[in-house]
Backbone bond lengths (Angstrom), bond angles and torsions (degrees), N, CA, C in turn:
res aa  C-N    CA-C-N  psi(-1)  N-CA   C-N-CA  omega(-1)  CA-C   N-CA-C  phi
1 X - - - 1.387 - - 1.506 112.65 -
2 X 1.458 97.54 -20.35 1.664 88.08 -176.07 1.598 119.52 -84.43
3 X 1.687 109.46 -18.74 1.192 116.71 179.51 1.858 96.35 -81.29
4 X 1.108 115.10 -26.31 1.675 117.72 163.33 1.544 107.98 -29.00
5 X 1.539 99.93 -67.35 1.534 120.82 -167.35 1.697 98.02 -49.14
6 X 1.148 106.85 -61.33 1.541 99.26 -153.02 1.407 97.89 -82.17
7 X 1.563 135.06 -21.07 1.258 130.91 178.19 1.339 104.44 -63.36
8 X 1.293 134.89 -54.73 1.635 135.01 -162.14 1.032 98.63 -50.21
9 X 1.543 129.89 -55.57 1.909 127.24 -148.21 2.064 88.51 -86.02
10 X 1.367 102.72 -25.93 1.980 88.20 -174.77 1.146 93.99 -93.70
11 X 1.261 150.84 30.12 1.565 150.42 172.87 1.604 83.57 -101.85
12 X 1.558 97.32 -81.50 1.442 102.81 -172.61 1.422 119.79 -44.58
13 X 1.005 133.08 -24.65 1.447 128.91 179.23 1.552 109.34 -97.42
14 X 0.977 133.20 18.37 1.458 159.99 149.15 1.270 105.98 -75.67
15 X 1.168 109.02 -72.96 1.656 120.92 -161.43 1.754 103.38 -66.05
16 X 1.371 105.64 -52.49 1.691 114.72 172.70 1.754 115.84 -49.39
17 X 1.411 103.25 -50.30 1.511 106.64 177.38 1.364 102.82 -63.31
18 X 1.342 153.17 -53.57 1.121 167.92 -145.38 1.928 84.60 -72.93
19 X 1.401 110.74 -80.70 1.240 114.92 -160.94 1.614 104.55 -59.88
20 X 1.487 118.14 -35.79 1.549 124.84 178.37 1.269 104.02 -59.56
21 X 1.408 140.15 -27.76 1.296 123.27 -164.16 1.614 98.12 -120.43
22 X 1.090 134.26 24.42 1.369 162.21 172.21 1.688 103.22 -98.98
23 X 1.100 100.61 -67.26 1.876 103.35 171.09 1.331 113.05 -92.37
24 X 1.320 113.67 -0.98 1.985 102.21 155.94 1.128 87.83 -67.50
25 X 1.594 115.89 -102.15 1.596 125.21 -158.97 1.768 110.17 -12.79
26 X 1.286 99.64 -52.92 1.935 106.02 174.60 1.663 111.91 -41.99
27 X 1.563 83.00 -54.08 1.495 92.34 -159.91 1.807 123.42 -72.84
28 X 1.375 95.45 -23.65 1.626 102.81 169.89 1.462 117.25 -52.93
29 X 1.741 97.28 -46.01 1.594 104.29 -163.38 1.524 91.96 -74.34
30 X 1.774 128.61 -51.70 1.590 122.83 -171.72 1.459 104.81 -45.22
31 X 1.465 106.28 -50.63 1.748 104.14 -175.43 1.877 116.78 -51.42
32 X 1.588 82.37 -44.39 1.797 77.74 179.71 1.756 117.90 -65.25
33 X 1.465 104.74 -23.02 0.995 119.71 174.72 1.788 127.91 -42.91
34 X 1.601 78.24 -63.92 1.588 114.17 169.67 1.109 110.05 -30.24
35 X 1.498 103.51 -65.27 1.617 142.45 -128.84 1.673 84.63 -85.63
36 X 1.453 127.06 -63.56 1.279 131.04 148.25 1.061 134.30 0.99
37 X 1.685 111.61 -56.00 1.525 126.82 -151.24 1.409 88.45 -124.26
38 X 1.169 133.18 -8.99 1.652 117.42 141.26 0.960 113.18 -88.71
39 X 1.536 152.86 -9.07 1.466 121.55 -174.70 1.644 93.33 -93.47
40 X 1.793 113.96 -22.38 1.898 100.08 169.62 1.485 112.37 -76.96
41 X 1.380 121.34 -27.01 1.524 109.26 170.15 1.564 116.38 -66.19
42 X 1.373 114.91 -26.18 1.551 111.92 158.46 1.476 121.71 -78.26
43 X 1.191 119.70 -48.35 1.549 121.39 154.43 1.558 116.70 -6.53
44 X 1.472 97.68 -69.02 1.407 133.12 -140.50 1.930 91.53 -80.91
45 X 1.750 102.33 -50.60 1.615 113.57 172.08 1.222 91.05 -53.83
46 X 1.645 137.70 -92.67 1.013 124.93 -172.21 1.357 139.58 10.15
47 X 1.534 98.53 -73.22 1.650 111.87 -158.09 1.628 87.84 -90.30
48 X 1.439 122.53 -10.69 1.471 103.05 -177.25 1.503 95.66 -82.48
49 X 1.050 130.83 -34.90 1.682 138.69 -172.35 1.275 103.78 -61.63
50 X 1.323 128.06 -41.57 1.819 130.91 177.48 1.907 88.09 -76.29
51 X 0.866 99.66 -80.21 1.870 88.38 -167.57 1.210 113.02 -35.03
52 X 1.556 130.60 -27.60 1.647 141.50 168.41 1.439 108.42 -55.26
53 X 1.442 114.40 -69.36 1.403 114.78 166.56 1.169 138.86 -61.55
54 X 1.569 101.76 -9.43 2.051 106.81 170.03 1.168 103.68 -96.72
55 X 1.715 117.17 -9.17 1.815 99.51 -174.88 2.051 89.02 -98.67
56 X 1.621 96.37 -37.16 2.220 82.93 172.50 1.532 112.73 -65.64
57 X 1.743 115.50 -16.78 2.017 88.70 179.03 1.429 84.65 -85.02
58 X 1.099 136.65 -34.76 2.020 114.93 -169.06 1.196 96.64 -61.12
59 X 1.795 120.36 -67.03 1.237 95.42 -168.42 1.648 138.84 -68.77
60 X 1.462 101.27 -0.25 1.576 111.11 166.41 1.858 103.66 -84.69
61 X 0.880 155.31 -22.95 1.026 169.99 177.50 1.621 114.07 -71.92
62 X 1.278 122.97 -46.82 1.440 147.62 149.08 1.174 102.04 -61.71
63 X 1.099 151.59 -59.57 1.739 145.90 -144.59 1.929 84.76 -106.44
64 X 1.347 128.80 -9.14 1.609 126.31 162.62 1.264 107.60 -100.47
65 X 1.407 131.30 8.09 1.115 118.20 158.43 1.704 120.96 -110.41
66 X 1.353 83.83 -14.82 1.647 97.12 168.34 1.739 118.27 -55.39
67 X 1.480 87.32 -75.07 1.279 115.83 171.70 1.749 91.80 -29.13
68 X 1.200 122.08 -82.19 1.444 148.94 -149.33 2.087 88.72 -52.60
69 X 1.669 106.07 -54.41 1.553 79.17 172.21 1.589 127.09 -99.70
70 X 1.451 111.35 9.75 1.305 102.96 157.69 1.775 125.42 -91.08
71 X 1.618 113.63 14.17 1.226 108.63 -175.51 1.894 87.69 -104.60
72 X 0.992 116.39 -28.63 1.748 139.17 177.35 1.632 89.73 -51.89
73 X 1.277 112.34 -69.69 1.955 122.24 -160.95 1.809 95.56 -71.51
74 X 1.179 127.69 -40.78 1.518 126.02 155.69 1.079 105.74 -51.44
75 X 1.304 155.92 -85.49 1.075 168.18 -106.43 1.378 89.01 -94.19
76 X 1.303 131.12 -70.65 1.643 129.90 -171.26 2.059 107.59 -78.12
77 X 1.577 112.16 7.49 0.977 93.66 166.21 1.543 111.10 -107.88
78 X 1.354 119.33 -18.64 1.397 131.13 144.31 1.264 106.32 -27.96
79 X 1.238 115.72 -84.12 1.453 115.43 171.05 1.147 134.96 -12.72
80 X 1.055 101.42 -59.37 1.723 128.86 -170.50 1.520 89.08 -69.93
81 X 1.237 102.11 -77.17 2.073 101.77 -169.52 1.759 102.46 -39.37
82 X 1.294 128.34 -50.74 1.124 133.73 -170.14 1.152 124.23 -51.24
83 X 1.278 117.17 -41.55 1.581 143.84 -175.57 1.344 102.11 -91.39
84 X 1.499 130.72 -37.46 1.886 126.55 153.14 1.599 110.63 -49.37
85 X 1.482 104.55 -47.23 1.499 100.62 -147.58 1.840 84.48 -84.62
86 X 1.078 133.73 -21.96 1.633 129.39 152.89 1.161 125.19 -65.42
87 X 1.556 122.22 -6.30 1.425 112.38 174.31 1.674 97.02 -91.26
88 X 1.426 120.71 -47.31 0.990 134.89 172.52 1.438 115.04 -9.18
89 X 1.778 101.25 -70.51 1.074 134.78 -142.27 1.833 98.86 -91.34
90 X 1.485 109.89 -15.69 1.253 114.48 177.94 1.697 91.62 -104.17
91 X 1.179 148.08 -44.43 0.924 145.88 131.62 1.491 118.60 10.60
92 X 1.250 106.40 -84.87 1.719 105.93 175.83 1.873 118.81 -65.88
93 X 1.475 83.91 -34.84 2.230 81.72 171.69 2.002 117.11 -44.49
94 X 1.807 77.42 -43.86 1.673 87.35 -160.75 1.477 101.69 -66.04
95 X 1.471 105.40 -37.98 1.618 94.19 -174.70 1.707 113.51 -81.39
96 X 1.168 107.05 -18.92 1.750 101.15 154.85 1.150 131.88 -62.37
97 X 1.021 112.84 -29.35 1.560 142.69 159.58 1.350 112.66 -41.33
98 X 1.680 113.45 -53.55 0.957 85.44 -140.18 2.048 88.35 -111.94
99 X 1.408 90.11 8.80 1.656 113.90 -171.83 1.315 99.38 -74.00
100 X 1.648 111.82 -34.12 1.427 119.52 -170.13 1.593 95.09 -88.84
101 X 1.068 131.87 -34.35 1.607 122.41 -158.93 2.072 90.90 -96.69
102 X 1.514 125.71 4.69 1.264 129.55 164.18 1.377 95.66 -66.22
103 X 1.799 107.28 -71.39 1.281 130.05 -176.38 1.284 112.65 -16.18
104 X 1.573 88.17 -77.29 1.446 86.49 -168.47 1.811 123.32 -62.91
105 X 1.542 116.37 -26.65 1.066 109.21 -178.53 1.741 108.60 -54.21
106 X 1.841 91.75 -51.40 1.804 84.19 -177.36 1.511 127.04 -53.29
107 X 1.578 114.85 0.87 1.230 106.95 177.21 1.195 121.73 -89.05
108 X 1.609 101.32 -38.23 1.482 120.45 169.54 1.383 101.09 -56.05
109 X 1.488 143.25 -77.24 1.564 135.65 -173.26 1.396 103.51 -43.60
110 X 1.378 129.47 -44.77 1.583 111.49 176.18 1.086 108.89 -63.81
111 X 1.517 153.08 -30.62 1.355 137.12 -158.58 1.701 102.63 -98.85
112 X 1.578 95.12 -4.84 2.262 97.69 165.15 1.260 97.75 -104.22
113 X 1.224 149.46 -32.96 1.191 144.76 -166.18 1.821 89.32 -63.15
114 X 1.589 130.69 -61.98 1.203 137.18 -179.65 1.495 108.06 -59.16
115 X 1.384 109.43 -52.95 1.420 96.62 169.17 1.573 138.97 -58.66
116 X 1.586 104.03 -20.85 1.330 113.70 177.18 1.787 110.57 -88.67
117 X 1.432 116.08 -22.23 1.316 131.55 178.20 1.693 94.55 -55.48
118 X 1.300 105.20 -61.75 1.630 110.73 -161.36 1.244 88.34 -58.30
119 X 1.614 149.05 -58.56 1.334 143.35 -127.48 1.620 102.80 -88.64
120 X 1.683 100.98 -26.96 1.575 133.48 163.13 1.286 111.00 -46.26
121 X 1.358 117.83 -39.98 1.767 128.25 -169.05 1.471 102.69 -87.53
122 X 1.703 105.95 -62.51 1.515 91.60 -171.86 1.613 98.14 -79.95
123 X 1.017 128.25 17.60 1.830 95.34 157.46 1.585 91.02 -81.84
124 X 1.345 117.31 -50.81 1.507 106.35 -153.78 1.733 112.40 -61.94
125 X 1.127 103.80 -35.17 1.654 113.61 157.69 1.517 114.09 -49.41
126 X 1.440 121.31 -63.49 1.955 108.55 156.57 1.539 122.94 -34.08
127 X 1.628 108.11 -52.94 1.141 108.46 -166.78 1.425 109.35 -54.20
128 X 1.620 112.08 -52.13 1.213 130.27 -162.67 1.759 97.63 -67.45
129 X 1.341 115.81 -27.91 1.433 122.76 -179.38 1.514 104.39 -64.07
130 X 1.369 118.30 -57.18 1.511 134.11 -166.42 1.655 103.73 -73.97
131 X 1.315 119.17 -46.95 1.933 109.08 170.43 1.579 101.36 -55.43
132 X 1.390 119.47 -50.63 1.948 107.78 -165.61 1.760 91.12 -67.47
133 X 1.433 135.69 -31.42 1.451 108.74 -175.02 1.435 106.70 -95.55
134 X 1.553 118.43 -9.49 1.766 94.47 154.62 1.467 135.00 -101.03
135 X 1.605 84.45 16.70 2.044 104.59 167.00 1.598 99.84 -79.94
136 X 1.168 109.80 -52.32 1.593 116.42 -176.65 1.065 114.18 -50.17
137 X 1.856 120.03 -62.23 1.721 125.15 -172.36 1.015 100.03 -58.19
138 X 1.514 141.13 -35.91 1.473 148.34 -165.63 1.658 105.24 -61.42
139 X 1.341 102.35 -42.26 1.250 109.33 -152.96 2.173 93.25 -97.71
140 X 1.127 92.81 -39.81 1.938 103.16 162.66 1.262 112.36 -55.19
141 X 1.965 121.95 -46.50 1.023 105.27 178.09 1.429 129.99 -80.44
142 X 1.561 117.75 -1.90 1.086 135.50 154.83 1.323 136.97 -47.55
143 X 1.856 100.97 -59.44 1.421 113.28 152.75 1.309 126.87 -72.61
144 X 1.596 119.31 -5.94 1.531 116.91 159.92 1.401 100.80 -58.23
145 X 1.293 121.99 -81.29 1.810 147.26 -172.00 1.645 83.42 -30.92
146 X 0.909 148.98 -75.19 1.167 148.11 -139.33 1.581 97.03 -72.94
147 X 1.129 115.26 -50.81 1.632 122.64 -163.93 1.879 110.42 -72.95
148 X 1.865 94.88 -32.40 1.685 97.20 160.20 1.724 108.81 -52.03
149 X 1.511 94.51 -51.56 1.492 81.02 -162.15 1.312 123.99 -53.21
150 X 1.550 98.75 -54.48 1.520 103.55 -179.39 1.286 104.16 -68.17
151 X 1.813 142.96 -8.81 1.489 113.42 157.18 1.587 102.26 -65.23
152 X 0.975 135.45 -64.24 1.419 145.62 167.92 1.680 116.18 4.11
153 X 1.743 92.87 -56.54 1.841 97.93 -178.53 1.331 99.65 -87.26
154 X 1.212 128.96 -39.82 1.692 120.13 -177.41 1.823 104.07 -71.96
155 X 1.062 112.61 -30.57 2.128 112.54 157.51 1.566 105.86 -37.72
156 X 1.561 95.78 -53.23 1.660 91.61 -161.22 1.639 98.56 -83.52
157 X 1.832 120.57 -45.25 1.008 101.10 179.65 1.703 135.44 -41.37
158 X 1.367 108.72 -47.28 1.315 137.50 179.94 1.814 86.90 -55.34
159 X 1.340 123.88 -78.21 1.241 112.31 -173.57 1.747 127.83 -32.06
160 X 1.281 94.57 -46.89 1.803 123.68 -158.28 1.823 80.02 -70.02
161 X 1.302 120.75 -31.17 1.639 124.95 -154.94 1.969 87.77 -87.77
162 X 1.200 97.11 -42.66 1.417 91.60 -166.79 1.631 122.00 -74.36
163 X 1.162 103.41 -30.48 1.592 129.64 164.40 1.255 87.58 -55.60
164 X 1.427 137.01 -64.34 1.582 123.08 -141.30 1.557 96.44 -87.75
165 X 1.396 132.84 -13.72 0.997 109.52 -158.10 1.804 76.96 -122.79
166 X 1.000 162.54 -25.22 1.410 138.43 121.43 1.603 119.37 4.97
167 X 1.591 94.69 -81.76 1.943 86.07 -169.74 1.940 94.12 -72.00
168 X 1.305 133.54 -19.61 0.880 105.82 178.18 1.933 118.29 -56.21
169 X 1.660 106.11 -39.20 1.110 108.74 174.29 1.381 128.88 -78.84
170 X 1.302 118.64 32.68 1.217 142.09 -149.21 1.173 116.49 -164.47
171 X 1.187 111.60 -20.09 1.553 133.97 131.41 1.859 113.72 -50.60
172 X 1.121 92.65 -84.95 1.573 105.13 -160.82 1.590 80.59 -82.99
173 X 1.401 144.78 37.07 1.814 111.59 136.40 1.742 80.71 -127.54
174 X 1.111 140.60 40.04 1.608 138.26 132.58 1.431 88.88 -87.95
175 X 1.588 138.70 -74.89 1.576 124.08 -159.05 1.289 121.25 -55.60
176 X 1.440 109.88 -29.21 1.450 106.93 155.17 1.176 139.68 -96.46
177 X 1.232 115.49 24.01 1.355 131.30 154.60 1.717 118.33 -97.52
178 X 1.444 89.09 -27.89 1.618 94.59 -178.28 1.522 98.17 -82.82
């Protein structure tokens, strides 16, 4: 039993070394294996991480130029609205402008239209003044003409009277002389 004792653990350490240096030899090459197939799975991470970051700076680079011409096509449509909504806006001034400078003209022509109405009246009030005083002179110079005449016949009457009563007196201082 005692060679039992010491046989079991040098059996077993036979059999262990045997199998231990069975999966060394294995295990060097699996490790290198490993060791291999992680530095290409890092490799492999690697170069996928650079191709990751050359396809995110393009596509950040692309999506900054996007950006870059859709803030450009905003920017000039801003513009555009801005420069409408200022024509607009000068647009409506001018025609207030010019609604007020209507205004006011029509106020001014109404206050000549009234002023010319009145100036309208008293002419027609002259006029109407000047027909009744050349109805009158018309009718004065009528009774002038008339009043010549009849001074005219009482001229001659008075004459014709004075003649007659001349030679009449010229008469009677011949009969009383004769």
């Amino acid at each position: 039993m005692n060679k039992l004792y010491f046989a079991a653990p040098l059996l077993a350490m036979l059999v262990f070394t045997g199998v231990f240096m069975t999966y060394q030899s294995g295990a060097k090459e699996r490790q290198a294996i490993v060791e291999k197939k992680e530095k290409q799975e890092k490799a492999d991470k690697l170069k996928a991480e650079a191709e990751a970051k050359t396809k995110a700076f393009a596509d950040a680079m692309k999506a900054q130029e996007l950006r870059k011409k859709e803030r450009a096509e905003k920017d000039a449509r801003d513009l555009a609205e801005k420069e409408e909504r200022q024509a607009a806006l000068d647009l409506r001034d001018k025609t207030f402008r010019e609604q007020d400078k209507l205004a006011k003209q029509m106020d001014r022509l109404k206050k000549e239209i009234e002023t010319e109405k009145a100036a309208t009246a008293k002419i027609q009030e002259g006029i109407a003044f000047i027909e009744a005083e050349q109805s009158f002179l018309q009718g004065f110079i009528t009774k002038a003409r008339e009043n010549i005449k009849t001074l005219e016949t009482l001229i001659t009457q008075i004459a014709a009277a004075e003649t007659s009563r001349a030679a009449a007196a010229a008469a009677a201082a011949t009969k009383k002389t004769s």
